[in-house]
N, C-alpha and C positions, 0 to 999 in steps of 0.2 A: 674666355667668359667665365663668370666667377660669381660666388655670393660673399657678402665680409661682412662680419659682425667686430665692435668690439665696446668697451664700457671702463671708462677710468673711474675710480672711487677716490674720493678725495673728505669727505665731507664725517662727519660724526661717526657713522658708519662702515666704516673701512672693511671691508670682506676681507679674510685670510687667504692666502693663495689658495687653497684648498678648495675655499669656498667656490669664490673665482675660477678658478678649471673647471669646476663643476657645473656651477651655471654658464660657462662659456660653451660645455660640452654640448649642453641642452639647448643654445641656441645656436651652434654651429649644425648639430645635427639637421636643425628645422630647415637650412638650406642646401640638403643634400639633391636635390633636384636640379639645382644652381650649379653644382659642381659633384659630379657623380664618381670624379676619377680618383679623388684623394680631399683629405684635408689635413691642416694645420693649427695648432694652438702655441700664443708665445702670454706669456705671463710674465710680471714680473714688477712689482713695488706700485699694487695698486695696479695697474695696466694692464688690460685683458685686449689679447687683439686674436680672432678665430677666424678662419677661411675655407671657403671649398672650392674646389677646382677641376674647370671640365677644361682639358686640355687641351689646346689648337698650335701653340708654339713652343718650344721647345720640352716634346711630352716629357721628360727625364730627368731634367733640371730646375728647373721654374718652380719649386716648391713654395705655400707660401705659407706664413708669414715669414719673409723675407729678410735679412739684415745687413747692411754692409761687410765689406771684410773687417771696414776698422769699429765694428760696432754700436757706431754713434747712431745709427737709427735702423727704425724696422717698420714694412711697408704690408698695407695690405692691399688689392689692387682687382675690380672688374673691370674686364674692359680689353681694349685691341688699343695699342697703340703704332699705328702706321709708317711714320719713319721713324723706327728703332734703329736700323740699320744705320741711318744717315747722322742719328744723334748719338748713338756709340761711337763711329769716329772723329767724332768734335768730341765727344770726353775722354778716348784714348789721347787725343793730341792735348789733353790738361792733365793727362797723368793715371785715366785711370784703369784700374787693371779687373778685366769683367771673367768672372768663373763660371758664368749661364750663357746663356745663346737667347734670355729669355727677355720679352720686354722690361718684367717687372723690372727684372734689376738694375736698365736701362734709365726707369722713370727714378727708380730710389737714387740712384747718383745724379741723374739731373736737376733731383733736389739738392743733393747736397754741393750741386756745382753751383748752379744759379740760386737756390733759394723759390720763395713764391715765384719769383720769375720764370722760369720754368714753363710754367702754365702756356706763356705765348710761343712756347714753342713746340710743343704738344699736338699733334693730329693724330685725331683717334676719336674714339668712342671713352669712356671712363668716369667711373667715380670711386677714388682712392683716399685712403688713409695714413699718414706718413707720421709715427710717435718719434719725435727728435729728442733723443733721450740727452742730450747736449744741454738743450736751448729748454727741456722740460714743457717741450710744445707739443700737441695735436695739430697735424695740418691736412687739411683734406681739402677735397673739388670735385667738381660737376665737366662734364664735358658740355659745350657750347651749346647746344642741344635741348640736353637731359638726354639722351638716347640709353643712358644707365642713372638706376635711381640710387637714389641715396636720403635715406630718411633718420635723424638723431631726436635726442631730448634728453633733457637736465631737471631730475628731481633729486632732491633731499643729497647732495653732494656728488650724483652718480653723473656722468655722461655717457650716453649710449648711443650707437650708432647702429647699423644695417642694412642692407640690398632691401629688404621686406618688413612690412611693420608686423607683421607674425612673429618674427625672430624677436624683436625687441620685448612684445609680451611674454616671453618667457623667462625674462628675468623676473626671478621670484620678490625685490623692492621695489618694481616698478608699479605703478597704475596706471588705468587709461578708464576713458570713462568719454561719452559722444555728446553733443551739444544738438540741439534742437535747432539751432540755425545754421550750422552745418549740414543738418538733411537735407534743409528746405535749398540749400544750396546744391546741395545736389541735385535733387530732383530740375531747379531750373538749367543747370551744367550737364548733368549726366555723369559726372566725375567733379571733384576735388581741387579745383584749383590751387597751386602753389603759391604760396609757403603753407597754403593750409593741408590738413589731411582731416581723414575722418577722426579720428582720435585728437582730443583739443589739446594733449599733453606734448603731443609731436609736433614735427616741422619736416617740410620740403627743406633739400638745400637747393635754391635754386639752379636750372642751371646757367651754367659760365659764371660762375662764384667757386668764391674759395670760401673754407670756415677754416680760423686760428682758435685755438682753446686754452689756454693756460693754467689747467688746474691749479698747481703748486705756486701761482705767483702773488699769493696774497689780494688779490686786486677784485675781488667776490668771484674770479674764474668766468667772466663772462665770454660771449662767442660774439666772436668778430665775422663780421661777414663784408669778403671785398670782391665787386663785380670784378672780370680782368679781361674781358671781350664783350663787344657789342655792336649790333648790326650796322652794316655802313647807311647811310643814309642814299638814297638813288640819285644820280647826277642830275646836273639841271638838263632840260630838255634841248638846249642848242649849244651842249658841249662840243666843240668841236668833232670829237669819238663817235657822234652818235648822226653825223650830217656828212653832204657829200652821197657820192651813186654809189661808189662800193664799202658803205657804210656796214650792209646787209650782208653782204658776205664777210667782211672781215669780222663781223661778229659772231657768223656763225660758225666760223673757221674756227674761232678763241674758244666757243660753248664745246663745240668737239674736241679740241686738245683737252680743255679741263674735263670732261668729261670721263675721257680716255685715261686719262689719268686718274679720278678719281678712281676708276673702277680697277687699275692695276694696284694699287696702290692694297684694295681689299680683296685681292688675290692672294695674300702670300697667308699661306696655313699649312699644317703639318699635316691635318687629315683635309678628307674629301670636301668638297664645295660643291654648294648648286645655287641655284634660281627659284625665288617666288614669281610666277609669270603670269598676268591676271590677262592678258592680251590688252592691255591699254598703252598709250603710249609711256609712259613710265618704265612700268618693266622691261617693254619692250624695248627702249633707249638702252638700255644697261643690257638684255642679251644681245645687241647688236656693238656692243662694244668687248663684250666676254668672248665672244666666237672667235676673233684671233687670238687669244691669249690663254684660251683652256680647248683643249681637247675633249669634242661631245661634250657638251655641259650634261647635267643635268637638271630639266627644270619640272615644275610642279604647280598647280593649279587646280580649282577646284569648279567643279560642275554642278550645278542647281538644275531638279526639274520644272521649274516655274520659268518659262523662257522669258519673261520680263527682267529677269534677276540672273539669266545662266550667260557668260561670257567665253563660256567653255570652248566654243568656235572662234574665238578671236584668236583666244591662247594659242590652240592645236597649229590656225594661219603663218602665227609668228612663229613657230618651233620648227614649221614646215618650213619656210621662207629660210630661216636661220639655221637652222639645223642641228636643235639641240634634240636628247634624250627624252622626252616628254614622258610625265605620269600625271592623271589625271584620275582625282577623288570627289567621289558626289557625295552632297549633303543632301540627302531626306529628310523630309519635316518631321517623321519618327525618331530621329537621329537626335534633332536639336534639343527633345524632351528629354534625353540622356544624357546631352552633353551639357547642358545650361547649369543645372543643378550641381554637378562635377566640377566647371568651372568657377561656380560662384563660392564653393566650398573650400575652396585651393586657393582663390586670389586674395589678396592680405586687404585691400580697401574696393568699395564697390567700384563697379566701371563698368555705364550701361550703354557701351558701344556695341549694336546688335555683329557688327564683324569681330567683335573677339571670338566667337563660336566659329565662322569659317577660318579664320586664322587659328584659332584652336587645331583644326583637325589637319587644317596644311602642316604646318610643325611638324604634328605627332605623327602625317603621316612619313615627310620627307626626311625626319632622322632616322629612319631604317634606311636611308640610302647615302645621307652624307651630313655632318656636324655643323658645317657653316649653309648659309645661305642669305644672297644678297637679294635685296628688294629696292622697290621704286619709290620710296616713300621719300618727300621732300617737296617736288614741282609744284604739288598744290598749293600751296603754302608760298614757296619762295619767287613762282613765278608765274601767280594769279589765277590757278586755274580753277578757281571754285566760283560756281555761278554767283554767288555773293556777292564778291567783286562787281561783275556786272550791274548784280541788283544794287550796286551805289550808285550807278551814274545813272539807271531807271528812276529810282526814288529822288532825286535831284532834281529831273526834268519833271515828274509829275507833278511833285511839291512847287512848280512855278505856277500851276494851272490852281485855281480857284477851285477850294473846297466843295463851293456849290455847284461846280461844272463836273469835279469828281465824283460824287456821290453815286450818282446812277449809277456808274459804273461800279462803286464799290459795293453796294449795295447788292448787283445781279450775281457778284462771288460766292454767296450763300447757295444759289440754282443748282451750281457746279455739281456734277455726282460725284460721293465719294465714291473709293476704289481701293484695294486692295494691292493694287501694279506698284509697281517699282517706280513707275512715274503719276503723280495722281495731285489734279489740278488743283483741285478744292483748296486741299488741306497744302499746297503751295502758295496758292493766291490769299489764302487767309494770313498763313504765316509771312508774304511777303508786306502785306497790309499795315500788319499789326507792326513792324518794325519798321516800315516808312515812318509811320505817325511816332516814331520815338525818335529821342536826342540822335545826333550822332554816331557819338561814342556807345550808344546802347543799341544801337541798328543789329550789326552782328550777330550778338547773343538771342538779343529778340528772336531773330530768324531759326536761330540754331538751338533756344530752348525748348526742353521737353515738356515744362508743365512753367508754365508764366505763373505773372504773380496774381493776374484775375483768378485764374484760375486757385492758386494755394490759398486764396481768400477763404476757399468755399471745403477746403480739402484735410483741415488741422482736424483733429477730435476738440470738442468742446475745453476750451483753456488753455489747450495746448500747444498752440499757433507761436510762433517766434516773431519777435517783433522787428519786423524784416523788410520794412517799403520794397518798390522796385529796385530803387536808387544804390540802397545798401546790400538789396540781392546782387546785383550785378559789381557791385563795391570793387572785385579782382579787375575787371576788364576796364572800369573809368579808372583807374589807377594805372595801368598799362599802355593804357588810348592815349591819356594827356601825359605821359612820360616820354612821350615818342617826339623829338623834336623836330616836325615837321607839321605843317598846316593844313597839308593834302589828308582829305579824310579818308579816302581810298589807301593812301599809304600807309597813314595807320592803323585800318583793316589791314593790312598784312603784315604789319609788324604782332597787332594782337596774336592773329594765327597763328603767326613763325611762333613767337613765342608762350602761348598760354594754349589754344588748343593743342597745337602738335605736341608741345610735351606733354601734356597732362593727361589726353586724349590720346592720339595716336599712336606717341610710339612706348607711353604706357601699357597701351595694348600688346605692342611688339614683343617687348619686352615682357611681360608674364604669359602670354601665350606661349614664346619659342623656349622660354626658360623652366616652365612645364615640362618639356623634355627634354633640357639638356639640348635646345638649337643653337646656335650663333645666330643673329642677323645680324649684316652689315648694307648701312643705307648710303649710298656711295652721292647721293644729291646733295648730303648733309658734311659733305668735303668741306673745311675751310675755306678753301679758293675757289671752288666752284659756287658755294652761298653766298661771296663776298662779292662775285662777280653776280650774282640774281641780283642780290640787293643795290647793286650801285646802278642797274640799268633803269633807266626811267620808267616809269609807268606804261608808257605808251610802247615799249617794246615788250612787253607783258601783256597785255590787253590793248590789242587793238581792234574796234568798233566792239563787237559782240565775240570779237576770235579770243579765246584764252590762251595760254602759253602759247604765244606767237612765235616767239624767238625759237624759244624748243622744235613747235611743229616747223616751222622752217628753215632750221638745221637737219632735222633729220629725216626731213623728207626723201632726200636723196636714197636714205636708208634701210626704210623701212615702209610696207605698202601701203597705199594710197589708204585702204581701207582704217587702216589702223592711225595714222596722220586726222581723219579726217572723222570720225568716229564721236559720235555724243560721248562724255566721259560720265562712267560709271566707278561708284565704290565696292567693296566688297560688301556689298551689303545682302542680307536674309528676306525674306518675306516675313517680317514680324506682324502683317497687319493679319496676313490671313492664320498664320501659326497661334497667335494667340487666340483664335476662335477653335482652333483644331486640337494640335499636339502639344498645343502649353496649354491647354482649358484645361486640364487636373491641377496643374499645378496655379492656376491663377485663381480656381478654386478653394483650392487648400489654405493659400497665405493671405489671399484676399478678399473672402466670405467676410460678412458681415460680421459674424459670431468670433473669427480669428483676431478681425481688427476690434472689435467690441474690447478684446480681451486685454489686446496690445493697448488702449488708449493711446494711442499717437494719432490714427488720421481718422477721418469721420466714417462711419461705413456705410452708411447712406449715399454719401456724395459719393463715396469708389465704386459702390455697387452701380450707383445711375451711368456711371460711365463706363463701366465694366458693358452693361447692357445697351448703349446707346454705338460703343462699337463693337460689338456680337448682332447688333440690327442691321448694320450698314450704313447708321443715320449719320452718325458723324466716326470722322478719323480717330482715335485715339492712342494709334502705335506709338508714339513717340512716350507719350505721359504714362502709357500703360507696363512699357514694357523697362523702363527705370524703376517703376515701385516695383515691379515686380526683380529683377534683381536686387533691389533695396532689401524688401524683405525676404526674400533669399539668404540675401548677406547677414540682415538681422539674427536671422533662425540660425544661422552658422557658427554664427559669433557672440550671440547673448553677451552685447555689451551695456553697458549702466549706461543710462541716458539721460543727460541733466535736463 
């Protein structure tokens, strides 16, 4: 695991090497947290490529930036590539002769055997940069995923690339500068949709894309972007595979092999390994496949004292049951008013997922005991397990019943007391409401935004509003909904998720929390053949009646205890509704006072204040909306960027 910067000049401006080392220095340095063990700079005609590197396979030799023996190219590279081993001996039987032990060098001559094709042969995690000084090409890519980010842009001749959009600002040609319909994107996301970021100059690469660049070729040096994986489509429901009595066992048979394998596969490391173990079924899937294949694991988890929110007990069950090392770290609501501020000042674009604070401190705590650690992150997503799901085929049936038969009923939803819990009806049932009575393709979001568009109505400072319908708010997800070629709307709710939350959300998170400290994660769900096999399985063996991950919970029943198989499914989530009346009320004070936003001219402070005070009374919910601006301007205060 790695950070890689690099920046070809090509354009009127041409930097002298000199130069070039110099500002490569300054933003190689900026990902020293990314790779604490060593780094590397290669220059040379115009072409800056700089790397850091935290060390997991071969600590000795894997230096980067990288070059073949016969010179023709040089690589920079984040990321775990998984059969290295299997694809060095297919490019020794083409001839070639390897002087590392280390993947990279693996990936650099798989280019140079196959070319972009390559890509389909690739398992791993990654997003790497390959300058073929041959062909006068930049070639880079995204793993399947995004599970590693990767962010460039092209002004006034230059291309720049980087792990973090931090690193790119310190090139001293570049600019950046934030759009006002970008925020309001956020605020309805809570993060940044891809290809976009916060800074309008940049770009997502997405991922399972490759980008081509060709500075030198005359041709204005544009950037090619080619998909090169994409999710299977789920079989039809009376495939043959999926009918017949021992339909159910043979596929729970196959889920366990892939599984098994997934998880050996993100075994092999030079240093120590553990477990992120939250006690849900997820992690727990993956320690019950670790326990033969590592000696005492170690795993980690973290403890809340708000028992609507502490899963602490489930964790300790499975460690018991299974038999790993357990350590266990509690978050105080004191705690989170030191840790928010810290993390919002560190992370390069906002991202107002309230679990990046307890995965914050899992990290930092479990790198004092070992560098890699594997987590559960995938099932939701690939194999239905988020109540959403469900809430489609509820909004279906309801939507056949006559408005004026529903009313009553929607109407008594206001009654509901709000609450503070980790489960709280009110502000469930309003939110499920509001996104029945939307399109389709916008149900989703609906449900999962922090601050809607009634709402942003009322929330701009005078003039300052972005001219932003719902339609075009949501603009990323109808683009992603209707690209999906299937007709099942539930299916395309999980293609969204596979692809626009989880990356951009989730394992964004993963990814700058664990690289805070120099962690690895490795998501063992997000195996190629194991997501290929979620993806082709019909609906119905994902969600069946109101059961989620069916398939899952009935493979591994055998394995792990009933409690845990059979358990409401919980995130990692904080008590943000009652911490922002308590140990975040200084700080929602300070960025969010009337007098602070007066000054900022961006949102109204009237409108923030009525809501600041409407959830400080208990009247209504406003965790979700409250606690995105307030990262927001967090982020703002951090970053003092121009704001068009």
């Amino acid at each position: 695991m790695c950070g890689i910067v690099g920046f070809l000049s090509c354009g009127s401006r041409c930097a002298s090497e000199g130069e070039s080392r110099e500002w490569l220095q300054a933003m190689t340095d900026s990902l020293e947290h990314r790779g604490p063990d060593g780094q590397g700079m290669w220059v040379r005609d115009g072409v800056a490529l700089g790397h850091r590197r935290l060390s997991i396979i071969d600590l000795h030799t894997g230096a980067q930036p990288m070059e073949d023996s016969a010179g023709r190219a040089v690589a920079v590279f984040n990321g775990e590539i998984y059969n290295y081993i299997e694809l060095r001996e297919k490019l020794r039987g083409k001839g070639f002769v390897f002087r590392t032990d280390s993947d990279t060098e693996v990936l650099l001559c798989s280019y140079l055997a196959w070319g972009p094709a390559c890509l389909d042969r690739l398992e791993g995690m990654f997003a790497f940069a390959i300058w073929d000084k041959q062909e006068r090409r930049l070639f880079a890519a995204r793993d399947r995923f995004g599970k590693k980010p990767f962010y460039y842009t092209i002004q006034n001749g230059i291309f720049a690339f980087a792990s973090e959009l931090t690193t790119l600002t310190r090139h001293p040609l570049l600019r950046f500068s934030v759009e006002r319909s970008t925020l309001a994107r956020f605020l309805a996301y809570e993060y940044i949709p891809a290809p976009e970021c916060i800074y309008r100059q940049v770009r997502k690469l997405l991922p399972s894309h490759a980008l081509v660049y060709e500075p030198f070729s005359g041709n204005n040096a544009d950037v090619r972007l080619e998909r090169y994986w994409e999710m299977p489509l789920p079989d039809e429901e009376d495939c043959p595979r999926y009918g017949g009595p021992r339909a159910e066992d043979y596929l729970c048979e196959e889920l366990r092999e892939l599984i098994q394998r997934a998880v050996k596969r993100r075994l092999v490391s030079d240093v120590p390994l553990g477990l992120f173990l939250s006690g849900g079924l997820d992690s727990s899937t993956i320690a019950a496949f670790m326990t033969p294949q590592v000696s005492q694991i170690k795993s980690f988890s973290i403890a809340f004292d708000e028992s609507s929110y502490d899963e602490s007990d489930y964790a300790q069950l499975v460690s018991e049951y299974i038999g790993t090392d357990h350590h266990e770290y509690g978050l105080r609501a004191n705690s989170c008013g030191e840790y928010l501020p810290e993390i919002v000042s560190r992370i390069d674009e906002p991202l107002a997922d309230p679990s990046l604070v307890p995965t914050f401190l899992l990290a930092k705590s479990s790198r004092r005991h070992v560098t890699v650690a594997l987590s559960g992150d995938g099932p939701d997503e690939l194999f239905a397990g988020y109540e959403y799901y469900y809430g489609f085929r509820m909004a279906k049936r309801l939507l056949r019943i006559p408005a004026s038969i529903r009313a009553p009923g929607e109407w008594a939803t206001r009654f509901l007391p709000a609450s503070a819990n980790y489960v709280n009806y009110r502000f469930a049932a309003e939110m499920f409401l509001a996104g029945m009575r939307c399109p389709s393709w916008m149900r989703v979001q609906r449900w999962l935004t922090a601050m809607s568009p009634e709402m942003q109505e009322t929330i701009w400072f005078n003039g300052s509003k972005p001219e932003l319908g719902p339609d075009s708010l949501f603009e990323p997800t109808r683009l992603l909904y209707e690209s999906y070629p299937s007709a099942d709307e539930m299916g395309r709710a999980v293609y969204v998720f596979a692809r626009q939350y989880m990356a951009d959300y989730i394992l964004m998170k993963v990814d700058r929390a664990s690289m805070m400290h120099s962690l690895e994660v490795r998501a063992p769900f997000l195996d190629r053949e194991l997501a290929e096999f979620a993806c082709r399985l019909p609906l119905s063996w994902r969600l069946r009646g109101s059961k989620r991950k069916w398939l899952l919970k009935k493979a591994m029943a055998p394995y792990l205890p009933a409690e845990i198989i059979n358990r409401p499914k919980r995130g990692l989530l904080i008590p943000t509704a009652q911490w922002l009346r308590t140990t975040l009320k200084p700080c929602v004070e300070e960025l969010m006072s009337e007098s602070a936003l007066a000054g900022q001219q961006l949102f109204a402070p009237r409108a923030v204040r009525r809501m600041v005070d409407e959830h400080d009374s208990g009247r209504v919910d406003h965790r979700k909306a409250l606690w995105t601006m307030l990262v927001l301007q967090m982020w703002l205060k951090s970053n003092a960027p121009t704001i068009e």
